[in-house]
C-alpha positions in Angstrom: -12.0 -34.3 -12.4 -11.3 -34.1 -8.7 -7.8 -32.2 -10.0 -9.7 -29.6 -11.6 -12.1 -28.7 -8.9 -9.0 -28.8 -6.3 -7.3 -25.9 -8.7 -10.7 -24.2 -9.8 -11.7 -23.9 -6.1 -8.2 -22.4 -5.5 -7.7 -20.2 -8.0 -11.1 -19.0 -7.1 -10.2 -18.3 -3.5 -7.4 -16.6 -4.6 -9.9 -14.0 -6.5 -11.5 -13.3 -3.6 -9.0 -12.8 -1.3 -6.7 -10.5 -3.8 -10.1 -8.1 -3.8 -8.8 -7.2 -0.3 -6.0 -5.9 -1.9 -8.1 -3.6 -4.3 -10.2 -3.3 -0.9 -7.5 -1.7 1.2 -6.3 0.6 -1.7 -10.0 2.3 -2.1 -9.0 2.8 2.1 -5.6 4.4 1.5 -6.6 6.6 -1.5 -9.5 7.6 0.9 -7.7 8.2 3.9 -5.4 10.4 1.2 -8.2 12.6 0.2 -8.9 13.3 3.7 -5.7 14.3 4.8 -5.4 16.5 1.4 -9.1 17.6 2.4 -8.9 17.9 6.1 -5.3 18.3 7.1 -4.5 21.3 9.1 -0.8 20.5 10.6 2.1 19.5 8.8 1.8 16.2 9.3 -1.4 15.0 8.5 -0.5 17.3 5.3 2.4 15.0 4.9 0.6 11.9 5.2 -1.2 13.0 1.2 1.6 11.5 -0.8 2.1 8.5 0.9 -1.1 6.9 1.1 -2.0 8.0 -2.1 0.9 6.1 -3.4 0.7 3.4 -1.2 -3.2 3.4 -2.4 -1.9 2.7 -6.0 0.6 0.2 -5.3 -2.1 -1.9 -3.3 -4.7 -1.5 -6.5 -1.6 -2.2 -9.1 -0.7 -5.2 -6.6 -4.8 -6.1 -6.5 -6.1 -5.7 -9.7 -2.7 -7.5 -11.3 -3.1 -10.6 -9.1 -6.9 -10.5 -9.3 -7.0 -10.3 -13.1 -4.8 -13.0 -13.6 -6.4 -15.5 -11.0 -9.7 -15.2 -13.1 -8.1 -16.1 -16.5 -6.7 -19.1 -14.4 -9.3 -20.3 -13.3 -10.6 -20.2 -17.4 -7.9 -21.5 -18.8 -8.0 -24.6 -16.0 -10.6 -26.2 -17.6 -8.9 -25.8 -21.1 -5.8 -27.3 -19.8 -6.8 -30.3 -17.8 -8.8 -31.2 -20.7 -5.6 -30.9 -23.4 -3.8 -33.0 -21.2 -4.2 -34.1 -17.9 -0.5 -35.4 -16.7 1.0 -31.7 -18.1 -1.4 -30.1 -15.9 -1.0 -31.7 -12.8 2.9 -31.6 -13.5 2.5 -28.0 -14.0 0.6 -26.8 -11.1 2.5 -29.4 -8.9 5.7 -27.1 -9.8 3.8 -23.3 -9.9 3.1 -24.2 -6.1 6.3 -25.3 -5.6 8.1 -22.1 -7.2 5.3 -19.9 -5.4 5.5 -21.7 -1.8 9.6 -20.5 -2.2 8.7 -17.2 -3.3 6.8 -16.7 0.1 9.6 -17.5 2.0 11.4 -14.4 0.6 8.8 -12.2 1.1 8.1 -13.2 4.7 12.0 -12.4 5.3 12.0 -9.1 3.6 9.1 -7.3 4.5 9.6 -7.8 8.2 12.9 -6.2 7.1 11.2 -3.3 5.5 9.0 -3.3 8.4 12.1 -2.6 10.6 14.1 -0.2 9.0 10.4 1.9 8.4 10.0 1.8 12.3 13.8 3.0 12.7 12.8 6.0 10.4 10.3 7.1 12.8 12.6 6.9 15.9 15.9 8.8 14.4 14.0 11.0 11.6 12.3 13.7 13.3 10.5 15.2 10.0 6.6 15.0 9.4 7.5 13.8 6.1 9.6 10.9 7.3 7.3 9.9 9.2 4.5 9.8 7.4 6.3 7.9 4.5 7.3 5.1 7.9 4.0 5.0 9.0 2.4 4.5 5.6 4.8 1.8 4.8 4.2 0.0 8.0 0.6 -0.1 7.2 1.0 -0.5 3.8 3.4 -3.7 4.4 1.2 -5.1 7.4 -1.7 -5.5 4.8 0.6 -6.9 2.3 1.5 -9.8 5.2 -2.3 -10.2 6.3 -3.5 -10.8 2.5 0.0 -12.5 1.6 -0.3 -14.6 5.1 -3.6 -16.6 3.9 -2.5 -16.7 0.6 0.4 -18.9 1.7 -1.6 -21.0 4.0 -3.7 -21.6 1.1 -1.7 -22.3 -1.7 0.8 -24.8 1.3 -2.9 -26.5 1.8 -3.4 -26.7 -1.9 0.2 -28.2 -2.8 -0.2 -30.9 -0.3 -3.7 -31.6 -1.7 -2.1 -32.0 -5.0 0.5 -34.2 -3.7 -2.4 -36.5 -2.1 -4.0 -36.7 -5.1 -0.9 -37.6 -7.0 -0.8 -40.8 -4.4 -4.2 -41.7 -4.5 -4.2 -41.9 -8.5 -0.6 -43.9 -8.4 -2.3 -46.4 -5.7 -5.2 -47.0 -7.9 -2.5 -47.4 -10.9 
């Protein structure tokens, strides 16, 4: 039972922390509205575009993960309960895979991160540099939420792993 309120309690923090996803978008489409609504020079007029689409990546990105950490955390309970071993097997190698994943993100976006800041010092063009800045912010937020998610789900797999000694001790 202690398995199942280790995943449930992760799964759950991983709802609430995806919600700053959705949180930031609802920021970018706003900040959008005001450059469409209040931009005089070229560009904050270029800015429009970017956030707006940088807005819906970060509520495709949010609502995507946030939908399916909540039919985790229900299908948890159906799981352990089928069969214990298989679940613990199977969440032992989902962290495993994600924990890897990470490490590819936190080497490309600090690529992306680069190349967008080169943009802004070589192209001299409001819309260029809009698009840069945007995808600087947009990218930074990514690395904040992604940042915890990875210290979180790292805590969680060694958790796991503990568990998986304390029950073969007992054995």
């Amino acid at each position: 039972m202690e398995l199942l309120k280790l995943a449930t309690e992760w799964a759950k923090a991983e709802v609430f922390s995806t919600r700053f996803f959705i949180l930031f978008a609802i920021g970018f489409l706003v900040a959008s509205i005001g450059f469409w609504q209040l931009g005089k020079t070229d560009l904050a007029r270029a800015y429009i575009i970017p956030t707006l689409v940088a807005g819906i990546l970060l509520l495709i990105i949010g609502s995507g993960l946030n939908y399916t950490n909540i039919q985790r955390v229900k299908q948890f309970e159906k799981d352990f309960n089928t069969d214990t071993a298989t679940f613990y097997q199977s969440e032992i190698e989902r962290s495993e895979s994600t924990l890897k994943e990470y490490t590819v993100v936190f080497k490309v976006i600090p690529i992306l991160i680069i190349v967008a800041t080169l943009l802004i010092l070589f192209v001299n063009t409001p819309t260029w540099r809009a698009i840069s800045i945007t995808t600087i912010a947009m990218l930074t937020v990514i690395l904040l939420v992604d940042g915890t998610a990875y210290s979180r789900i790292k805590a969680y797999h060694k958790e796991l792993k503990m568990l998986y000694l304390e029950n073969e001790i007992r054995k």
